[in-house]
Structure formats: structure tokens, C-alpha cells
C-alpha positions in Angstrom: 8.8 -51.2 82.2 12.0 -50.7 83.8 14.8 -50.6 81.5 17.9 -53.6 81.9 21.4 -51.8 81.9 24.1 -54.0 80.9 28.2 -52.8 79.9 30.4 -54.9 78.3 34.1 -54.3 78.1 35.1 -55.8 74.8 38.9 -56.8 74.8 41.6 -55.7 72.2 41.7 -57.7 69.6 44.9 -58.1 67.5 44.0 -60.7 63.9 46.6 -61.6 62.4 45.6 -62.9 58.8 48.5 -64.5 56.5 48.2 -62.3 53.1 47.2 -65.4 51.0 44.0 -66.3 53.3 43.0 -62.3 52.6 39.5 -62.6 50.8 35.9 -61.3 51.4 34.9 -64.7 52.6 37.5 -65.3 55.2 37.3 -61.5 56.7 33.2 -62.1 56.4 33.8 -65.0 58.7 35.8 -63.5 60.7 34.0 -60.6 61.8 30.8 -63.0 62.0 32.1 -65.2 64.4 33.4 -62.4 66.6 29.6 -61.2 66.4 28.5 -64.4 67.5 31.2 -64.9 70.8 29.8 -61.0 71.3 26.4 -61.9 70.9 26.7 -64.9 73.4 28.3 -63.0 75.9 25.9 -60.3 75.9 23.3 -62.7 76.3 24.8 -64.8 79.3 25.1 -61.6 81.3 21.6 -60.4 80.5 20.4 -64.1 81.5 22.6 -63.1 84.8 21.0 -60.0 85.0 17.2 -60.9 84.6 17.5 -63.5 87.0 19.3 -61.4 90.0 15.9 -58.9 89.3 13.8 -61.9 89.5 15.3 -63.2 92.8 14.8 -59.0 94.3 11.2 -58.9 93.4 10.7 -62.6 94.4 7.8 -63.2 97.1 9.5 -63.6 100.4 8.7 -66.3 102.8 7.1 -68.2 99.9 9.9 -69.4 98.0 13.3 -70.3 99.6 16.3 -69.8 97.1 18.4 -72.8 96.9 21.2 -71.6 95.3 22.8 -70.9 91.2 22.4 -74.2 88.8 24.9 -73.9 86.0 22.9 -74.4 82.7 23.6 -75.2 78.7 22.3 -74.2 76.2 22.1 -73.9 72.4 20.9 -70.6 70.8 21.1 -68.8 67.5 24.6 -67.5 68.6 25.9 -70.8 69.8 26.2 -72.6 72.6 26.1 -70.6 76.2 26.4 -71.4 79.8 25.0 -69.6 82.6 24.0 -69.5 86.2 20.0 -69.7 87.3 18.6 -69.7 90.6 16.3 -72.3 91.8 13.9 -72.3 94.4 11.2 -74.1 96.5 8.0 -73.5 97.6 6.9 -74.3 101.0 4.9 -77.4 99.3 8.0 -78.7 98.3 7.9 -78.3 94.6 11.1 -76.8 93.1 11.1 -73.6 90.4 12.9 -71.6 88.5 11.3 -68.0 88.1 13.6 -67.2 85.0 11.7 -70.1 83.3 8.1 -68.7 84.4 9.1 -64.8 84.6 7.3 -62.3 82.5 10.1 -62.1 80.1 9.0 -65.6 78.7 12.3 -67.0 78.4 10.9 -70.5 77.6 8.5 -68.9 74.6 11.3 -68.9 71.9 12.1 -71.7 69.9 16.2 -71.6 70.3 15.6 -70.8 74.0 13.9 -74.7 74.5 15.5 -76.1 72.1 18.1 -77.9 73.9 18.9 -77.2 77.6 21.3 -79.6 80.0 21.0 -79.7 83.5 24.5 -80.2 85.3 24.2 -81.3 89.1 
């Protein structure tokens, strides 16, 4: 299996805490959220990045890409949004191979939990 490359350029980050609000709790949630808003953006991209794979290795002639469909949804690291491409068979019926690719995208409970389509 080929191997997915990904580089993320995490910004400077500058906290400023007031001395009074300087406990193990506050600095634990802190540095937990700033996982997460990693997390999420790591994941978006590799969404991104899975799906322009999927659209190179896609059977030519038998599916006809109609474009990116901004989705929504709620995962373990919060709420993301991403790009997917749909397409349609020459029967008419519309897909979208990042839901059916061999990655199983749709196998994971947070993954279908709660998707919104915007058109």
C-alpha cells in the first residue's frame, strides 16, 4: 500500500494567560484544544488528499466527475468541513468514491454520525 504524505505548517502561536487563570486545569485545556483544531485540520487535508487519489485512479469513461460538494461533519476532534467529489455513472446514478473507497470512510462510527449536505 502506497503511503499518504501530508505537511502541515503549524502557525506561531503566542498565549497569553493572566497569572490568576495559571492552573493545571486551564493549561490542560489549553493544550487539548489546540490538539483538537490540529487534529481536525490534519484530518480535512487527508480527506482532501484521499479523495484527489481516488479521483486519479478513478475508471475513466465510466464515471463523469461533477465537481467538489462542501461537506460537514462531526468527529471525535470536532466539527470539520471539507470538499468531496461527486460523480455519475453513465446510468445516471450519482456517487461519491470517498464514501465507497477501500479506505472505508463510512465504517467508523464518528465518520456517519452526523454528515450535512450543503447545495
Amino acid at each position: 500500500m502506497e503511503n499518504l504524505e501530508i505537511t502541515i505548517n503549524l502557525p506561531n502561536l503566542k498565549l497569553n494567560i493572566p497569572e490568576k487563570e495559571i492552573n493545571f486545569h486551564h493549561l490542560e485545556r489549553i493544550i487539548f484544544n489546540l490538539s483538537r483544531k490540529i487534529g481536525q485540520e490534519l484530518l480535512e487535508e487527508l480527506l482532501q488528499l484521499i479523495d484527489d487519489k481516488l479521483k486519479k485512479e478513478r475508471k475513466r469513461g465510466k464515471l463523469s466527475n461533477q465537481g467538489k460538494r462542501l461537506r460537514y461533519m462531526a468527529t471525535l476532534l470536532g466539527d470539520i468541513t471539507f470538499y468531496k467529489r461527486l460523480y455519475q455513472e453513465r446510468g445516471g446514478k450519482y456517487r461519491y468514491l470517498l464514501d465507497e473507497c477501500k479506505y472505508q470512510m463510512k465504517s467508523t462510527p464518528y465518520f456517519s454520525r452526523k454528515v450535512h449536505h450543503f447545495f
